[in-house]
Every structure is written in structure tokens, then in C-alpha cells.
N, C-alpha and C positions, 0 to 999 in steps of 0.2 A: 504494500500500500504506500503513496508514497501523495503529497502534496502540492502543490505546483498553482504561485497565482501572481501574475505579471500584470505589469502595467504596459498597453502595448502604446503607449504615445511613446513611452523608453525604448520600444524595442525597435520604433521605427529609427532610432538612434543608435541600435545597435546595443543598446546598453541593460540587461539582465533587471529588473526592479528587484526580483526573489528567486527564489531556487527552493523548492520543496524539499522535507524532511525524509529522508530512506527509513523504513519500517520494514517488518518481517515479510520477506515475500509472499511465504506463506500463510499470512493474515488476508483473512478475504473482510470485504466489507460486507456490513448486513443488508440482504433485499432487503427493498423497501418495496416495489414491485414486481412481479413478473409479466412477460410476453412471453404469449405461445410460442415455441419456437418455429413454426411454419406460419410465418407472418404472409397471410393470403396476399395478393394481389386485386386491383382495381378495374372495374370496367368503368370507361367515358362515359361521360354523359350526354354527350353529342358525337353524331357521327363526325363532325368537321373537325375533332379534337385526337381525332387517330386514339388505338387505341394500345396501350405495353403489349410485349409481348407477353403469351398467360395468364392476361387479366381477368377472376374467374368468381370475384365479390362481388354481393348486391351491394349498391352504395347506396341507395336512396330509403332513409330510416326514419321519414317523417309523419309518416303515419300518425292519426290522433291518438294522443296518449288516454289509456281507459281509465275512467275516474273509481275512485274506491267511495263508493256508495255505504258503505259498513259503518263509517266511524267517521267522525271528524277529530285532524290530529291537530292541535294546536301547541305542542310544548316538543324540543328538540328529543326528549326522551322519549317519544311515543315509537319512536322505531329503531330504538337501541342505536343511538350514534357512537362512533368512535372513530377519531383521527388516529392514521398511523403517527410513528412516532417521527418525528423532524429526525436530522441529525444535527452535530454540534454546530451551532454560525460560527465556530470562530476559522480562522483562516491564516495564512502565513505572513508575518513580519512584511512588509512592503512600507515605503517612506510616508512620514507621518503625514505629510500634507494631502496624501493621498486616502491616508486612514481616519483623515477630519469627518466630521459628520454636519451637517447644519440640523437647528432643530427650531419647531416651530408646534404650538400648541400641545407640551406634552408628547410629540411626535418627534423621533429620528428621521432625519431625508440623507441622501448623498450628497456628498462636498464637490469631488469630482467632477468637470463638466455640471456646476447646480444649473436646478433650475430647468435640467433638459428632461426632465423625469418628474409628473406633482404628484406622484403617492408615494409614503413612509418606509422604510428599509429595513424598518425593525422587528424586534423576534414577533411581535402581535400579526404584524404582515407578511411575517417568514411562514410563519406558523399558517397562515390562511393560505399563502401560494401553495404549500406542501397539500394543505387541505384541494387547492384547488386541481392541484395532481394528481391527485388520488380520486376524484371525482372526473377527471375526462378522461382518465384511462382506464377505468369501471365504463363509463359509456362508449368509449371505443372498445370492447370485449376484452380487455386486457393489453390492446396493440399501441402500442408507441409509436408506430407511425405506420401509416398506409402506403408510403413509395414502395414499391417493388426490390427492395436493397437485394444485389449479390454480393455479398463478399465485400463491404464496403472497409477500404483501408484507414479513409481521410476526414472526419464528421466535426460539422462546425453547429455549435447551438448558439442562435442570435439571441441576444437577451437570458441570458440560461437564469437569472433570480438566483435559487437557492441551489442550484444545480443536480435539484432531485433528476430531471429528464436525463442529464448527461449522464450520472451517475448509472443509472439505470441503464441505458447505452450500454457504456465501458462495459457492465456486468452484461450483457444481452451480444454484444460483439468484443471479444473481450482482446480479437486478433487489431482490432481498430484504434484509431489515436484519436479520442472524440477530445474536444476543445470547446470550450463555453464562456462566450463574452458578455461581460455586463456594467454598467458605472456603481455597483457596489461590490465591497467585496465582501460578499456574508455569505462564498459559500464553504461547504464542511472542510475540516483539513485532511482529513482522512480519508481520501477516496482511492478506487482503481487504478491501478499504477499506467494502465492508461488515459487514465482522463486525468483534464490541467484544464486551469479558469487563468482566464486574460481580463484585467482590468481594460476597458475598452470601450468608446461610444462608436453603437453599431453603423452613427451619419456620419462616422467621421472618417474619411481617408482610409479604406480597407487595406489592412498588413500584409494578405494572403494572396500570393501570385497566382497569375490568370493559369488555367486549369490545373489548379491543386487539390479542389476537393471532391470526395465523391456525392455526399449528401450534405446540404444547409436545412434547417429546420429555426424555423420560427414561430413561439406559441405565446396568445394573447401579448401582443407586442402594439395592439391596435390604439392603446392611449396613449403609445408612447414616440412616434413615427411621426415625423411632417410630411418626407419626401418619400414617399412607396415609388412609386419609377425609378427613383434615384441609387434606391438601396437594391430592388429588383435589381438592376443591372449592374451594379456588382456582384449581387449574385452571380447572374447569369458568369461573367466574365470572371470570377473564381471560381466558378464548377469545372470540375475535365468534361470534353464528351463523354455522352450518354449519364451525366451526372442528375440528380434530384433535389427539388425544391417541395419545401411543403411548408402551406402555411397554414397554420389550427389556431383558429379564435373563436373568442365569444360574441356576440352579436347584444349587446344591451337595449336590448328592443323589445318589450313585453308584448306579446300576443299570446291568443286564447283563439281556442277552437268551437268554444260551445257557449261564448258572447257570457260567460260568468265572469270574468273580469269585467267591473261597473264602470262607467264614466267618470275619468276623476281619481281614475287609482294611482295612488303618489307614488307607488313603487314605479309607475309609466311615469309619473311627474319626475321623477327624480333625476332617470334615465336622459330623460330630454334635457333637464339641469345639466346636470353632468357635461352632456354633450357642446352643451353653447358654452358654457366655462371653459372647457377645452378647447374650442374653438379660438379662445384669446389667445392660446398657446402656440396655434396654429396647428391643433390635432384634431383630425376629425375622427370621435367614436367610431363613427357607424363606414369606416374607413375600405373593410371586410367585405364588402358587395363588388366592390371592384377587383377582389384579389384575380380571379381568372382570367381579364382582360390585362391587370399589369405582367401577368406572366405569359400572354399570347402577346403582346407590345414589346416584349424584351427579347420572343425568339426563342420563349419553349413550347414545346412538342408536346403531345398526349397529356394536356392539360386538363384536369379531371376535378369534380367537388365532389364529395363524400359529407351532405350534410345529416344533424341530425337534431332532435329536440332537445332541451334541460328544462325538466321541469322545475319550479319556482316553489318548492314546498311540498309535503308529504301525502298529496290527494291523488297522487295515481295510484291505480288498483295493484301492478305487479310490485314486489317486493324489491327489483334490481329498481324501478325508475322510482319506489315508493324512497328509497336509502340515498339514488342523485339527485334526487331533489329535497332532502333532506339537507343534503352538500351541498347544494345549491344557495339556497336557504341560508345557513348560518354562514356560508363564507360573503353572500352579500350583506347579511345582517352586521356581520365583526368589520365589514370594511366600511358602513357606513360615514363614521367619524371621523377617521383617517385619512380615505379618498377625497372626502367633500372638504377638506380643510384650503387645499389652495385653489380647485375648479372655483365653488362658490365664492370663496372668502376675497380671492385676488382676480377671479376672471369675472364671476357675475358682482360683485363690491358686495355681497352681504355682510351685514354685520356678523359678528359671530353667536350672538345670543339669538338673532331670528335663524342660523344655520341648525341650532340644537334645538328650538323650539319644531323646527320644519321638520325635523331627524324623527321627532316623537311620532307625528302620523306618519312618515314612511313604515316604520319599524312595526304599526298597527295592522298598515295594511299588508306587509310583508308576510304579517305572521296569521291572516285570515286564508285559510284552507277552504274555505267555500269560493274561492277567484283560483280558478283552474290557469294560473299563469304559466307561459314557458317562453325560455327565451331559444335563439338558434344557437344551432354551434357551427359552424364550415370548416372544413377541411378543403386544400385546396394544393394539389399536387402539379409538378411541371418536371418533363425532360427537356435538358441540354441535348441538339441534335449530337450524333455522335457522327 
């Protein structure tokens, strides 16, 4: 097991920031996930999108989710939750000015490039992204990702957060060199002696020479992005031919299928907040409808979506979507505070005491199970011609 977390604005200087710690070879780290290991492959969704070779999955899992008529669940214990467990945030020795933190209401942010990033760094949010992990890879069946990977040598994760996804990689490809960039450094020191985190902002001047990688993967990156064409085509121009892009978000856009969500519901109010707050940052939430066209625009091939539902609370009938919306549920409830501190506080001017007064009916209506809310999820894959 061994450690590894760089500053790559140093490295584009040639100059090392850290150097991980050597640990017993023999030390594995602990799943925190598994993937099957015969990771299916994808069929297109349009003919004009060509399609992998042996691509043999259903992709389209949108079907209406069946309501559980039985019960109404209102409290997080109604259906035995439990988070896996995080691993440690601490991380290796790198230069102080880099290991600064800014903080603002009770809340840690990134020092790093501030400012480019308005949600919290801290264990409260570590602890909810690992939640949030854990909950779209229960909805994706277990699979970490849908590109059709052979034998991938080269794996880059944009934005990796806590670097549970990499993590899991290293462990799932374990012949592979996966690499995970992010402007914090909170992730574990312990990991896979092939995986290493790079201090790194993903708009800024890409380090990795044009065809060196075989797969980039980017998930819920959507608040955090100005320029999607801009970042696309670096991709594109770091992948080798026949290399893979995939991009997996959430879609913060409340819809209902059976009009039980009523007019006025603030968990929709919020979402739309959220969005125009962000929008002062120059981020646009709802950024994700476009992914398939920025990756047809940049020049990949069998371009494909795999979407699917999240349900918003514990009112579906089956047990797997009754537990992710469960997950759903509490990881938007714990990030309410957090999130909304600089959209609203610095992009919409709210004061802060009508921010916590306005949090109290969100969090009313969040936790009312008779509003069959669900938000999308997209998956959105590309090949590099080969």
C-alpha cells in the first residue's frame, strides 16, 4: 500500500510536491465496494451513434418507479440505513500553502485555486460524497462504470473528492495506474499501491500528454465546470485511440410521474435556487443534458447514455430503490447547509438568517413521502476513434 498526492501546478515545473509513504506490500486495503467482474457492455441509443463492439446491456432504466402503498416512511430508520464506512481524510505532507483551508460559516472550503469550487471539503461532506458513492453504485448494479474497458493500463478520475471511485479502480484493475485529481487534498493515505491523487484544477492546463490515457471518468462534476467543451477536448486529446470517456451525474431537477409532487414543492424551489446562485459562478447545474453532444462536438464515436431514476425518499415499493432513495434523501438533507452557504449567501445576496429560515421548509418537504419525487441520473459514454 503505498501513498502518493502531488501538487501538479509543481509538476508542470518538474518539481515532486510529495512522495508517498512505502507500506507492507502485502497489506491490501479494505473494499469499500465491489464490481462484478464481467463489467457488461453498452448498447447506443441511436442508430447515428454507432455502436462498441459487444455491446449486449439494456440501458434505458426509466421506467416508473412502483410506489409502496403499505406504509408511509417518514424517519431515516424506517428502512434500516447504514453508511459504509469512509476511510481516513488524512493524506500526505505536501507544502502548507497548499494544505490552507478557507472557512466560512462553521464550514471548511479549499484554499487552493479558492473560490473555483462553492461546496465544503470537510469530513461532514467527505462523509456524504462516500454516502453518495455508495448510493450510485447500488443503482448502477454494482458497476463502476459502463465503458466497455479491456485491459485498461492508464485511468484518470476528474475531480476524484474522497477518492473512494479510484480507490475502488486500483482494487477492480489492480494491473492499472489509476490517478485522481482534485483542489482538495482529503483523500485516504492508504490506498492501492497503484493509485496516486494529484492536487490539481481539472480547467486548468492539462499535465497528461496527448494519447496517454486509456479511460477519463468524471462523476457529479456538474457544479463544478464553467467550460464543458473546453475540458471535453482535453479529454479527447489525452485519451490514446480507441480510449473512453464517461461522464455520470446527477440531474437536480425534481420530477414525479404520478403529479404527487404538489405545486410549490421547495425541494423543486431549492433546486432552481441553487441553480441561479450558481449561475453567478458561471456554473450551470443543469449543465448534464448537453453531455452527449459535447462529446459528439469533440470527435467521439459510439456515444451512448445509460440513464436512470433516484428516487427522492423511501416511497418506492422495491427494497433496492426503497434503500437509494433512502440515500438519496439524507445525502440531500446533510448537504443542505453546506451547499447553500455561498450559491445563496454570495450569488443570490440572501441574508443568512432568511437562508436557515428557507432550509426549515425545504427539509419539511424533503422528508414528506406522500410527493413521489425523483431526480435523473445520466450516464454518458464516448470512444476516441482508434
Amino acid at each position: 500500500m503505498e501513498s502518493t498526492t502531488e501538487a501538479a501546478a509543481d509538476r508542470r515545473s518538474d518539481e515532486t510536491v510529495s512522495k508517498g509513504k512505502d507500506k507492507d506490500p502485502k497489506t491490501k486495503s479494505p473494499p469499500r465496494t465491489k464490481t462484478p467482474p464481467d463489467v457488461s457492455e453498452v448498447k447506443p441509443t441511436t442508430q447515428q451513434h454507432q455502436s462498441p463492439p459487444e455491446a449486449e446491456i439494456e440501458t434505458d432504466d426509466t421506467a416508473t418507479i412502483e410506489v409502496d402503498s403499505r406504509h408511509n416512511y417518514d424517519s431515516a430508520s424506517d428502512a434500516g440505513y447504514g453508511t459504509d464506512e469512509a476511510g481516513s481524510t488524512a493524506s500526505t505532507s505536501i507544502s502548507s500553502s497548499i494544505r490552507d483551508y478557507a472557512f466560512e460559516n462553521n464550514r471548511r472550503y479549499h484554499k487552493y485555486q479558492e473560490g473555483r469550487y462553492q461546496f465544503p471539503n470537510d469530513e461532514p461532506e467527505q462523509e456524504r460524497e462516500d454516502m453518495k458513492h455508495s448510493m450510485i453504485v447500488n443503482l448502477c448494479d454494482g458497476r463502476l462504470h459502463f465503458a466497455p474497458l479491456h485491459n485498461p493500463q492508464r485511468i484518470l478520475d476528474v475531480g476524484t473528492g474522497t477518492g473512494i471511485w479510484a480507490t475502488d479502480m486500483g482494487d477492480e484493475y489492480p494491473e492499472a495506474d489509476v490517478q485522481g485529481i482534485d483542489l482538495s487534498p482529503i483523500q485516504p493515505q492508504w490506498v492501492p499501491p497503484n493509485v496516486h491523487f494529484i492536487l490539481d484544477d481539472a480547467e486548468a492546463e492539462w499535465v497528461y500528454p496527448e494519447n496517454s490515457l486509456d479511460y477519463i471518468h468524471l462523476r457529479h462534476m456538474t457544479s463544478s465546470i464553467r467550460d464543458w467543451p473546453l475540458l471535453v477536448s482535453r479529454a479527447y486529446e489525452a485519451l490514446a485511440p480507441g480510449g473512453w470517456i464517461e461522464m455520470q451525474e446527477l440531474m437536480f431537477d425534481l420530477r414525479c410521474d404520478d403529479d404527487s409532487v404538489r405545486p410549490g414543492n421547495m425541494v423543486a424551489g431549492f433546486f432552481d435556487n441553487m441553480k441561479k446562485g450558481l449561475e453567478s459562478f458561471g456554473v450551470d447545474l443543469l449543465a448534464m443534458r448537453k453531455n452527449q453532444q459535447f462529446l459528439l462536438d469533440a470527435g467521439f464515436i459510439h456515444v451512448q447514455e445509460v440513464p436512470r431514476k433516484v428516487p427522492v425518499g423511501v416511497w418506492p415499493k422495491g427494497q433496492k430503490m426503497k434503500t437509494i432513495g433512502l440515500y438519496n434523501r439524507s445525502m440531500i438533507y446533510d448537504a443542505l447547509s453546506g451547499v447553500s452557504i455561498k450559491p445563496f449567501k454570495h450569488g443570490l445576496k440572501w441574508p443568512q438568517e432568511e437562508i436557515e429560515l428557507y432550509l426549515v421548509g425545504v427539509r419539511k418537504d424533503l422528508m414528506d413521502s406522500s410527493q413521489h419525487g425523483y431526480i435523473p441520473f445520466h450516464v454518458v459514454i464516448g470512444q476516441k476513434p482508434e
